[in-house]
N, C-alpha and C positions, 0 to 999 in steps of 0.2 A: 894481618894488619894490626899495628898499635891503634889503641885507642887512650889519650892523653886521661888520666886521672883529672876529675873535676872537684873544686871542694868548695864548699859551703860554707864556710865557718868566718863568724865573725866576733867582735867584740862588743858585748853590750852595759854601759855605764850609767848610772842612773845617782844623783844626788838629790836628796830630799830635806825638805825644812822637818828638823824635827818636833817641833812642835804642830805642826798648818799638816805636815806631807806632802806639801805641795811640792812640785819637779823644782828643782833650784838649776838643773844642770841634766845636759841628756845628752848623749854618743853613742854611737853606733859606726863601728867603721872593720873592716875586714880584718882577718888575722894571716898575714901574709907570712909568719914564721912557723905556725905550730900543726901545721899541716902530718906531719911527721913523727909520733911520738914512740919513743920506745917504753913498753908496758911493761910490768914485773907480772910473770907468770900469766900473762894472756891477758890481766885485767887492767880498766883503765885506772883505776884506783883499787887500791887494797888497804885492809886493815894491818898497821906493824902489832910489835909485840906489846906493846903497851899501848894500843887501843885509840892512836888517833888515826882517823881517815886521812889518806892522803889523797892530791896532792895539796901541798899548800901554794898562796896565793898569796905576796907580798907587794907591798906598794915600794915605790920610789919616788922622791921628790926632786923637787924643778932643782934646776944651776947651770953653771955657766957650762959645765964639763960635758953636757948632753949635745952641744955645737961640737957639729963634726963626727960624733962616736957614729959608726957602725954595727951592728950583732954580728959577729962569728960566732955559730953554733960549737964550730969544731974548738972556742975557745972559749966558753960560755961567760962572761960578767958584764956587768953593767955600772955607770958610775950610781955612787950614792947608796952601793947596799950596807954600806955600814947604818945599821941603823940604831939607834937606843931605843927600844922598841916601847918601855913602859916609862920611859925615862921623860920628867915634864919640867924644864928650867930647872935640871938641877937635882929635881925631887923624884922620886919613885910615886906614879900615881897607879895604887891597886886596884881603883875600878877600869883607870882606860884599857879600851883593847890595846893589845900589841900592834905591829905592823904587817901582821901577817898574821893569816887566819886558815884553817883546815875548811875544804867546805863545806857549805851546811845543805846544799842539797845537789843530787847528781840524778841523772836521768838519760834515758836513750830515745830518739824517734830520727825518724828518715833518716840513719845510717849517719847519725853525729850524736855525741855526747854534749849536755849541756851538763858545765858544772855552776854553781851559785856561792856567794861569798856576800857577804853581809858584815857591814862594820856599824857600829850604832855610837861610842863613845872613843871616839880617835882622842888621844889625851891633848893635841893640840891642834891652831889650823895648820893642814896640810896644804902644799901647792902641787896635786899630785901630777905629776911628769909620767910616769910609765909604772906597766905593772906585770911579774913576772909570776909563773907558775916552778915550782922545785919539791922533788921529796916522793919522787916517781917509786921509788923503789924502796921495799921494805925489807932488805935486809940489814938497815944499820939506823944503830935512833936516830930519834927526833935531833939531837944536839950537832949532826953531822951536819946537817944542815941548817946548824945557826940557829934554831925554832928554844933560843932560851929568852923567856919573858922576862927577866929581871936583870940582862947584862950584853953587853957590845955585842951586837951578830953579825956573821958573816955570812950571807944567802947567796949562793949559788944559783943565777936564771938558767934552768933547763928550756926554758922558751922565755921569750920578751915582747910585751907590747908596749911600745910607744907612744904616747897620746902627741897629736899634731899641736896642741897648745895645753898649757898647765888650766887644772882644773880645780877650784879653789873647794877642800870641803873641811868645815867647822867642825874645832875640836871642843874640848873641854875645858880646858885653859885652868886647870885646880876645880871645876865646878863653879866659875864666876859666869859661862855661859851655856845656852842650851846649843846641843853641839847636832851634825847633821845627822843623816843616814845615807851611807855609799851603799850602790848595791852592783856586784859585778856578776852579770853572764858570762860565761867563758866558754864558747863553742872549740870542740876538735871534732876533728875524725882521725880516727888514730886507722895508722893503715900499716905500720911494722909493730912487730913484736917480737920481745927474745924468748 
């Protein structure tokens, strides 16, 4: 007798005032794409050769283009990954984060991975629309997959989550304000490997 695989996993978004910490913003909602992940060498993240953890974890912002789109795994992209990721009206801002981030903490309990992703200084505000995971596999750099801070990137969704409505979180804007804290759960269970 088959017995249907069951998954757990879902998506947890947390936006905070950065000054107060008070919840500005809160989501929770299932991860109906990333049920399936293929690992490099059995893990669900690995160190490459230059020492960032993977995977990474990149935001997307709202538009007109996300009416209508679909995910095809078998064709992975998503509108809006071109991103200027340090890029702020023009200017290079060296304190903001990028738009994409390595995680900052990973963990295992009841037979799912939590990974965690933390943004504190987004260079502008965001309207963030959807947010993908890429950069599974450590045999090719960081730049394969777009992960350059300082110039136009192209990021690859190896899985996509789609938020049901944009979710506004405060950036920096040059330092003229105090910007939020995004903080993302990112639940799998990873059930294939190569």
């Amino acid at each position: 007798m088959d017995i249907p695989l069951r998954f757990d996993n879902e998506i947890s978004l947390t936006v905070r005032d950065g000054e107060t910490g008070e919840v500005r913003h809160q989501l929770t909602q299932h991860n109906d794409i990333s049920d399936d992940m293929l690992a490099s060498g059995r893990n669900i993240y690995v160190n490459d050769f230059i020492g960032d953890p993977r995977p990474y974890c990149f935001l997307l912002r709202d538009g007109a283009d996300w009416s209508g789109f679909t995910w095809n795994r078998k064709n992975p992209w998503a509108p809006y990954c071109y991103v200027p990721n340090n890029l702020s009206g023009g200017s290079f801002d060296a304190i903001a984060n990028p738009h994409w981030r390595a995680q900052s903490g990973c963990s295992a309990a009841g037979g799912r991975w939590r990974l965690f992703y933390q943004w504190t200084q987004l260079a502008d505000d965001l309207q963030l629309k959807a947010l993908g995971l890429t950069g599974w596999d450590s045999a090719y750099p960081a730049a394969t997959y777009g992960m350059v801070t300082d110039a136009w990137s192209v990021i690859v969704p190896q899985s996509l989550i789609v938020l049901p409505t944009p979710v506004l979180v405060r950036g920096r804007k040059g330092g003229t304000q105090l910007q939020d804290i995004l903080e993302i759960s990112y639940y799998l269970s990873v059930v294939g490997v190569n």
